[in-house]
N, C-alpha and C positions, 0 to 999 in steps of 0.2 A: 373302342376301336379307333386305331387311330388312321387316319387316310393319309398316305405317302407319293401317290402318285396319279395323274390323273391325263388323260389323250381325248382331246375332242377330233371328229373328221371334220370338223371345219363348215358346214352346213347347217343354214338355220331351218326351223319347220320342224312341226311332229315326222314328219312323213322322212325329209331326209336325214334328221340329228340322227348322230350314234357316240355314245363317252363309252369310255375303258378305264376304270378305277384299279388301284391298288392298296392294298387295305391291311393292316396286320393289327392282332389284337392277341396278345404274348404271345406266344412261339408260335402261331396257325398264321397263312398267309391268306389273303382273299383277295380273287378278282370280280369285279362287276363288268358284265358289258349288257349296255343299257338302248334302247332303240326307241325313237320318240323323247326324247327330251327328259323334263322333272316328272311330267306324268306318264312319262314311258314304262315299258315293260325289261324287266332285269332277269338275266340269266347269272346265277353265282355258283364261282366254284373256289372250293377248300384246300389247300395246300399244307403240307409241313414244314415246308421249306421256300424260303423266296428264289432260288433258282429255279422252283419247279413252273410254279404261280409265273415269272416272266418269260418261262419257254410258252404257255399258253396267251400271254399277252404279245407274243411276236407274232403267233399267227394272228390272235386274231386282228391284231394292225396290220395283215399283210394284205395285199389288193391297191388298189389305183384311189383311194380314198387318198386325201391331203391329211393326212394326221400330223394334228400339233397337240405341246405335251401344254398342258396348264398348271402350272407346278403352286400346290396349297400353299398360303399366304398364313403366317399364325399371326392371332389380332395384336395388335399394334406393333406390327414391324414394320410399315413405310411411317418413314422419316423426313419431316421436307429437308432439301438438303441447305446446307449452313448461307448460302449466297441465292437462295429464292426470294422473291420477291412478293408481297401481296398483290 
């Protein structure tokens, strides 16, 4: 499964965190939304299609939450750049 997309509401703490994943693994799409953190509790639902899977991910980012997107990093893609300095 590979993770494609990922919205935290911006809030630290079990009580306040909430992530929204997006998830495809061949042709089925998957959303997580997640409440309490790494050891929170996850609701997941199954899609066929990634249009379907982001209509359910607009709701549920919809509300007065700050949501920012965190977008997956694959391992070793930062680069220092050519004029960094130690």
């Amino acid at each position: 499964m590979e993770q494609r997309k990922h919205w935290w509401n911006g809030k630290w703490g079990r009580l306040a965190r909430r992530d929204v994943f997006l998830r495809v693994n061949g042709d089925r799409w998957h959303v997580e939304q997640r409440a309490g953190g790494a050891e929170g509790v996850s609701q997941f639902y199954e899609y066929p299609s990634v249009e379907e899977a982001e209509e359910t991910i607009r709701a549920l980012l919809a509300g007065a939450d700050g949501w920012r997107e965190l977008s997956p990093r694959p391992p070793g893609a930062w680069q220092p750049t050519p004029d960094a300095r130690p």
